[in-house]
C-alpha positions in Angstrom: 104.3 119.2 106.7 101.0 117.4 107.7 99.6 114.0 106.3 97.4 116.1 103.7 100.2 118.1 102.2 102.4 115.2 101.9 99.8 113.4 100.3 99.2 116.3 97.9 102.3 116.5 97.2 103.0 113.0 95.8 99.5 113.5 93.9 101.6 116.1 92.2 104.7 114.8 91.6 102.9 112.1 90.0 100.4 113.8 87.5 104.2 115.4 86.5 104.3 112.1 84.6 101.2 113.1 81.9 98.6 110.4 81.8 98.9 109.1 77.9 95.9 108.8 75.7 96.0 105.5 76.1 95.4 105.2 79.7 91.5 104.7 79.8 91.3 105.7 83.4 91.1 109.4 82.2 88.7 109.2 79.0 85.5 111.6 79.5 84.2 110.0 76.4 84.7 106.4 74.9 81.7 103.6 76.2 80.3 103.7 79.4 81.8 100.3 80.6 85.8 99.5 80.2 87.0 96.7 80.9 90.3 95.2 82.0 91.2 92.0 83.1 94.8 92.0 85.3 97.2 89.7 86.7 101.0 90.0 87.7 102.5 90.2 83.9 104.4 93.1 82.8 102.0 94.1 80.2 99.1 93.7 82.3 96.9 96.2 81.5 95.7 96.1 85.5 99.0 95.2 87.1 98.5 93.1 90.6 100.9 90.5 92.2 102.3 92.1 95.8 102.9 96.0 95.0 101.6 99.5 96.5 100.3 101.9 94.2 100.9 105.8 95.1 97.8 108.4 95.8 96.6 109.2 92.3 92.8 110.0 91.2 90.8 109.0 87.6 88.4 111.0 85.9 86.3 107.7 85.5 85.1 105.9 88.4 86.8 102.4 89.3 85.4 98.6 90.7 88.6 97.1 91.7 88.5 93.9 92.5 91.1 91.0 94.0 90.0 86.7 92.7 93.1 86.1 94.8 94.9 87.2 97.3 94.2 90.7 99.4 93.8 94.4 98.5 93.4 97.3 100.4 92.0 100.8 99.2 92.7 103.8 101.1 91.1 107.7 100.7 91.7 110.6 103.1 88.8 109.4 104.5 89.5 105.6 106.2 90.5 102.2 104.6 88.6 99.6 102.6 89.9 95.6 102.8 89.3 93.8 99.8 89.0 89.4 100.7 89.3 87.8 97.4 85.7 87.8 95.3 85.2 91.3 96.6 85.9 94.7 94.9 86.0 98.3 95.5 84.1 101.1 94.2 86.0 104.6 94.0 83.7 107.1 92.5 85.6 109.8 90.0 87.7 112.5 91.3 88.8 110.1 94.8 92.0 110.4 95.9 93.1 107.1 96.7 95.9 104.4 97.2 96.1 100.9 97.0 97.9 98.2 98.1 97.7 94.5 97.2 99.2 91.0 98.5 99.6 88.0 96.3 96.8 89.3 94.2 97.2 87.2 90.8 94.2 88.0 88.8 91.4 90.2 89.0 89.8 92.9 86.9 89.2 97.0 87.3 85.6 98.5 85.8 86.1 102.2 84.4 82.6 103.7 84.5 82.4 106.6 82.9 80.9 109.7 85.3 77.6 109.7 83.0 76.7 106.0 83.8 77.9 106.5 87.7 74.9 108.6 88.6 72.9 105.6 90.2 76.3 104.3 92.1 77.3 105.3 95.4 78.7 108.8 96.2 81.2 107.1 98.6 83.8 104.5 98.4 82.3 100.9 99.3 83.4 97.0 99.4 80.5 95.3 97.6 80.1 91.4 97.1 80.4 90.1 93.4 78.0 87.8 91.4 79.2 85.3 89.3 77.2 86.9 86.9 79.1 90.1 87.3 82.2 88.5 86.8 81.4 86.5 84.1 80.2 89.8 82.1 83.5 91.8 83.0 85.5 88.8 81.0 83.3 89.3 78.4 83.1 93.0 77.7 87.0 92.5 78.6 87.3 91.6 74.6 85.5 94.8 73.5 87.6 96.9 71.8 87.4 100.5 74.3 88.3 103.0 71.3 85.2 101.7 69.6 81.4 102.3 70.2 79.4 99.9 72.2 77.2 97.5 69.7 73.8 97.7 71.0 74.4 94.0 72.0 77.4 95.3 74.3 75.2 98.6 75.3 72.4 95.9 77.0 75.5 93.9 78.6 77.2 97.2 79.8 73.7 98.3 81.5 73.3 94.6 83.0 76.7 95.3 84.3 75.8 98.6 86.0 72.5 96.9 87.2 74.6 94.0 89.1 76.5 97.0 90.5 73.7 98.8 92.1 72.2 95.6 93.0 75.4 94.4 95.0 75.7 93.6 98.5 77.6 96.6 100.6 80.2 94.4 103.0 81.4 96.1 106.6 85.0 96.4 105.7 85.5 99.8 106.0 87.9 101.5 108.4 87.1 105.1 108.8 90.1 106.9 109.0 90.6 110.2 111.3 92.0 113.8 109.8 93.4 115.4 112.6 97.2 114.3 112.7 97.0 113.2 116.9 94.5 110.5 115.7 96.3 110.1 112.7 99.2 108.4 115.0 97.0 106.9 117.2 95.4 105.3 114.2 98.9 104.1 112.3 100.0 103.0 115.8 96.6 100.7 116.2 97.2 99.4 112.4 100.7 98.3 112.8 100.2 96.9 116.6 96.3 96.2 116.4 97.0 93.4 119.7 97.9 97.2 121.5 95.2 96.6 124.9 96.1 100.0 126.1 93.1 101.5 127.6 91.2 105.1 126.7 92.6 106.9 129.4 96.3 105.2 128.8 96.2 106.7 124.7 94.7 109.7 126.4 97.7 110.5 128.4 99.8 109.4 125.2 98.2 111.8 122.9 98.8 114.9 126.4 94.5 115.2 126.2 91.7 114.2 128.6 90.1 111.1 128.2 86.6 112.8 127.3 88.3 114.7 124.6 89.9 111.7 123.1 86.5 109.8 123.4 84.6 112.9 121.3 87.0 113.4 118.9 87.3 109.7 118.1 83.4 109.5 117.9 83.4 112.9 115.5 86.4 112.2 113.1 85.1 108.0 112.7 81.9 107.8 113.7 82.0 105.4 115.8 82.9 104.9 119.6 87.0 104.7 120.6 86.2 100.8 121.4 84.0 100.0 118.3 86.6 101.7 116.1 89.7 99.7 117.6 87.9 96.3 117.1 87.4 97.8 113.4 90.9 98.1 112.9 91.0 94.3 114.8 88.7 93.0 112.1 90.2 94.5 109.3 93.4 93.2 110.3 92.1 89.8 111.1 90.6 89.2 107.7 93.7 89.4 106.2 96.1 87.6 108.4 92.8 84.9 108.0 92.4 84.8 104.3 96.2 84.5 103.7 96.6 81.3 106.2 97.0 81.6 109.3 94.8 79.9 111.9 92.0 81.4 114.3 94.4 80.4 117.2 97.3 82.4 116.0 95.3 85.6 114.8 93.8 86.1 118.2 96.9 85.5 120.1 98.0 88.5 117.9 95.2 90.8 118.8 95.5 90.2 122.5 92.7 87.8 123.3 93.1 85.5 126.2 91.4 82.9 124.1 90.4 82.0 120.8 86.8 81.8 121.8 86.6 85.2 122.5 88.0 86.8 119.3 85.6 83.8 117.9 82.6 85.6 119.4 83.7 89.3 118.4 84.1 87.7 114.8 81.1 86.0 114.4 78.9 89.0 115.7 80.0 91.6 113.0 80.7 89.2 110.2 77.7 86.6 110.9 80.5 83.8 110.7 83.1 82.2 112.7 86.6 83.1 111.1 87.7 79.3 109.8 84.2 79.3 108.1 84.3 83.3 106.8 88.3 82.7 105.5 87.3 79.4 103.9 84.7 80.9 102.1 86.8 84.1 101.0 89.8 82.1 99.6 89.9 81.4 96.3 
């Protein structure tokens, strides 16, 4: 069975268990703008704390996003890492997964497919405003069965505005479909300090090195070096934002010395990593 059946499959075991009308993730109608506010409680109405959440799809379109701790989003398509003050947008219909790490409060938007039009067509990490967040806490207190006031209407479009006006942030990890880069790509994730070479996978994988270098390029988008140092970063970040020092990360990646992972860091992320985890913990 390959990685898309299995996936489908679980997608179908799980819509088994009807959605109930009270799970807003699925209403065509209602207001534009839901709102829910989560932390690790058992009647959260967006559970977090440290769980995984199977592949499952909404009919509205979400913003996830993490005040603490880490997520991760993943699609058929690649990963997104989510630092703490960033969230996720997963337009309607994606088929997606998520995963989160001492993630103790944050909120999900549910934007109905009408009022997504001016929002990406893709899954994206974007930066939040404080503004943004503090109108998610307040349209967190509307009641969702009940039409918008035209007090909340002006908030919900402010809302979308701060959306389509929010920063885009590189953490994306662009996942390939064929299942020979599928292992290649879960082998990288769970070892990302692996130095072997091109031509060293290449012989792992039984192809020729230029074959491995154009498939890589055609199923990412990016380059077999560019995309390993992806899956670096991403993996960085989080060991980073959860603690633990510059020294020890890039020991775990491989690099001879701190200085050079430090260089590598602060050339995609326009920070060195004590300054960019600082800033993203909360």
């Amino acid at each position: 069975m390959t990685r898309s059946q299995q996936i489908l499959e679980s997608v179908q075991s799980s819509s088994a268990q009807a959605a109930g009308p009270d799970d807003a993730s699925e209403w065509l109608g209602g207001p534009a703008v839901i709102a829910q506010v989560g932390d690790d409680g058992e009647g959260s109405q967006y559970r977090l704390g440290s769980r995984e959440y199977p592949w499952h799809r909404h009919a509205r379109g979400q913003v996830a996003c993490v005040e603490t701790g880490m997520a991760q989003i993943r699609t058929q398509a690649g990963a997104w890492l989510l630092p703490p003050g960033r969230a996720c947008w997963i337009p309607a219909g994606t088929l997606h997964q998520g995963r989160v790490r001492g993630a103790m409060t944050g909120w999900s938007l549910l934007i109905a497919p009408r009022a997504a039009r001016r929002l990406p067509s893709q899954p994206c990490v974007i930066g939040i405003s404080d503004l943004l967040g503090s109108l998610v806490r307040r349209a967190q207190t509307w009641d969702p069965r009940s039409p918008l006031t035209a007090a909340q209407a002006r908030i919900a479009r402010v809302i979308l505005d701060e959306l389509c006006a929010a920063p885009h942030e590189a953490l994306h990890l662009p996942m390939p479909a064929s299942e020979r880069l599928a292992v290649l790509a879960r082998t990288l994730m769970d070892e990302p300090g692996d130095r072997r070479t091109l031509e060293a996978w290449a012989a792992t994988l039984a192809m020729s090195a230029s074959t491995l270098r154009r498939r890589v390029r055609a199923e990412t988008g990016m380059t077999f070096g560019r995309w390993r140092q992806q899956i670096q970063l991403v993996h960085a970040l989080e060991r980073l934002v959860n603690g633990a020092s510059v020294a020890d990360v890039a020991h775990g990646l491989g690099y001879a010395t701190p200085s050079n992972f430090i260089a590598m860091f602060r050339l995609a992320f326009g920070a060195t990593p004590a300054r960019y985890a600082t800033s993203h913990r909360r």
